[in-house]
C-alpha positions in Angstrom: 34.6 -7.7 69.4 33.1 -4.5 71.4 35.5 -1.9 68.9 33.5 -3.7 66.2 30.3 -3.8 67.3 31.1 -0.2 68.2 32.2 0.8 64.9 29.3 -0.8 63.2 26.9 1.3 65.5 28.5 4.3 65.0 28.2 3.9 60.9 24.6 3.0 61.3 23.4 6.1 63.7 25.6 8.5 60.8 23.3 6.7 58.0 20.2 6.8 60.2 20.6 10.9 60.7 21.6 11.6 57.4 18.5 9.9 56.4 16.4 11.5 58.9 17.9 15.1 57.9 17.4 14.2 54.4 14.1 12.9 55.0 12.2 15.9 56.3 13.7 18.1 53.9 12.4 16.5 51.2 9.2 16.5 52.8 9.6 19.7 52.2 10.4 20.2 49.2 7.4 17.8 48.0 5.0 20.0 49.7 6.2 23.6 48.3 5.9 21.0 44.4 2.1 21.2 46.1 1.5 24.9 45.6 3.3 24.8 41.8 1.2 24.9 38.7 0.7 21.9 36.5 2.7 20.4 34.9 5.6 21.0 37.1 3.8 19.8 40.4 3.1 16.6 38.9 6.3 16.1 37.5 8.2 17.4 40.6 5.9 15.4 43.0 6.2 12.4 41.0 10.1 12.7 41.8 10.2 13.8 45.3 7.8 10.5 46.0 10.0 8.3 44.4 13.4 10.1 46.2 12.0 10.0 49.3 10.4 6.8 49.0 14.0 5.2 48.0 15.2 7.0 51.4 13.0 6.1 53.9 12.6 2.2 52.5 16.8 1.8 51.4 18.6 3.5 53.9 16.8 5.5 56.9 14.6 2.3 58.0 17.3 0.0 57.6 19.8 1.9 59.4 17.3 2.8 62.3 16.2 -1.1 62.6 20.7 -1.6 62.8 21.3 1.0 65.3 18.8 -0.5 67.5 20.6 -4.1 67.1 24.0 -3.0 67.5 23.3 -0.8 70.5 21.7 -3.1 72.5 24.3 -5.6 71.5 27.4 -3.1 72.5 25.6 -2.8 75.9 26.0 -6.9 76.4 29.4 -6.3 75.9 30.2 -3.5 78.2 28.0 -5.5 81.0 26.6 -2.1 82.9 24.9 0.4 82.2 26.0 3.9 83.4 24.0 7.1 84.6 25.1 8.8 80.9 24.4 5.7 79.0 20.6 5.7 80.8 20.3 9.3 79.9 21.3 8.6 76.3 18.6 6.2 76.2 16.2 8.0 77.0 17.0 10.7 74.3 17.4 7.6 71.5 13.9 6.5 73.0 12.9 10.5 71.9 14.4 9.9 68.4 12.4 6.6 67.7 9.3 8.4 68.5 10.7 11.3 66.7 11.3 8.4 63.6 7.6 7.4 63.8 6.1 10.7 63.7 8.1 10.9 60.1 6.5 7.4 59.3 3.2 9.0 59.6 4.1 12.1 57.6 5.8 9.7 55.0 2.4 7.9 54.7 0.8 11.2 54.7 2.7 12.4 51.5 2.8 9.4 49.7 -1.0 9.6 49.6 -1.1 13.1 48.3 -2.3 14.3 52.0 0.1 17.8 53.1 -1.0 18.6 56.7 2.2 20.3 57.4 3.4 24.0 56.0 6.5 24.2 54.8 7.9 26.3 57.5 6.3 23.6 60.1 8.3 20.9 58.2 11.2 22.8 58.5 11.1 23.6 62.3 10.3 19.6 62.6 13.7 19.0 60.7 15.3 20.7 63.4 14.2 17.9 66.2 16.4 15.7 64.7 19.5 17.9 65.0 18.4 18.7 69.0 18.5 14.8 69.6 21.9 14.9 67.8 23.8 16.9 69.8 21.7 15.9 73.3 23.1 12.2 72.7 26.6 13.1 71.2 27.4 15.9 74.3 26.6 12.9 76.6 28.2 10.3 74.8 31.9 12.6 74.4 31.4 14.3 78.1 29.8 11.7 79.9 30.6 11.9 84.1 32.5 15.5 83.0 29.3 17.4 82.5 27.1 19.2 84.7 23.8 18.3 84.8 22.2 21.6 85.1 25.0 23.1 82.5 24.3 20.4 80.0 20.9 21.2 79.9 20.6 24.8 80.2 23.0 24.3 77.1 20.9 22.2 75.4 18.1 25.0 76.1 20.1 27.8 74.8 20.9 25.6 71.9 17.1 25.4 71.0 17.0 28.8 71.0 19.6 29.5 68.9 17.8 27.1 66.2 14.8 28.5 66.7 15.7 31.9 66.0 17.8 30.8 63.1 14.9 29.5 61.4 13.3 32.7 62.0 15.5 34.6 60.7 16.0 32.4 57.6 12.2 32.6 57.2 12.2 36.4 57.6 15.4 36.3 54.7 13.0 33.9 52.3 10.1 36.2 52.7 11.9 39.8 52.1 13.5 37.9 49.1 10.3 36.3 47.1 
C-alpha cells in the first residue's frame, strides 16, 4: 500500500509544480498584455484570464489539496518521522505559503489589479524552483548530506538564479 500511496504523491507534487511554474508565468504574461494597445490587450487579457483561470481551478489547486492528502497519509504508513522528513516539512510548509501568495495574485489579476512588474513576477517564479530542489536534495540525500553543505548549496544556488535572471533581464533590454 505505502509504494502506492507513494507513487500517487509523487504524480501529484509533479502536477502541483508544473502548475505553480506555469502559473506565475502566465501571470506574467497577462501583465506585459497590460501595457499593449487595444485591441490586442483585451483580446490577449481576455485569454491569459481564462488559461490561467483553467490552471489554477483544474489542475494546480487540485493537485496541491492531493499532495497534502497523500503526504500525510504516506507518513501513517512509514510510522516515524525522521530528522530529513521534519526538514522537508518545513520547506512544503514554505511552498503552501508560497501557493497562497499566488492565490492573492490570482485574485489580484482576475480583477484587472497588476501590482507586480513583470520582472518582479519573474523573480517570484523562481521561489517555486528554490523549494524544488531544497525538498528534492533532502528527499534523494537524506542522512548523507551535510547540513552546513546542503545549505550553503542551497545559498549558492540562489545566487546563481538570481544572477541568471539578471542577466536574462539585461539580454531582453539590449534586445527591445
Amino acid at each position: 500500500m505505502y509504494n502506492y500511496v507513494k507513487a500517487l504523491h509523487i504524480i501529484f507534487i509533479v502536477t502541483w509544480f508544473s502548475g505553480l511554474f506555469y502559473m506565475v508565468r502566465l501571470f506574467v504574461y497577462n501583465t506585459e498584455a497590460a501595457a499593449k494597445p487595444e485591441p490586442e490587450k483585451s483580446i490577449l487579457q481576455r485569454q491569459f484570464s481564462h488559461m490561467i483561470r483553467l490552471l489554477w481551478r483544474g489542475i494546480t489547486w487540485p493537485s496541491a489539496i492531493l499532495t497534502l492528502i497523500f503526504g500525510p497519509w504516506m507518513m501513517i504508513l512509514l510510522g516515524s518521522v525522521p530528522t530529513w522528513l521534519a526538514i522537508k516539512l518545513g520547506f512544503v510548509v514554505g511552498l503552501y505559503a508560497y501557493h497562497f501568495t499566488l492565490q492573492a495574485i490570482y485574485r489580484q489579476q482576475m480583477k484587472g489589479i497588476f501590482r507586480y512588474s513583470s520582472q518582479q513576477l519573474r523573480i517570484w517564479n523562481e521561489v517555486a524552483t528554490i523549494f524544488l530542489v531544497a525538498i528534492v536534495m533532502l528527499v534523494v540525500v537524506k542522512q548523507n548530506m551535510s547540513w552546513a553543505w546542503g545549505l550553503l548549496g542551497l545559498v549558492g544556488f540562489v545566487v546563481l538564479l538570481m544572477s541568471a535572471i539578471r542577466i536574462y533581464k539585461l539580454i531582453r533590454t539590449r534586445k527591445g
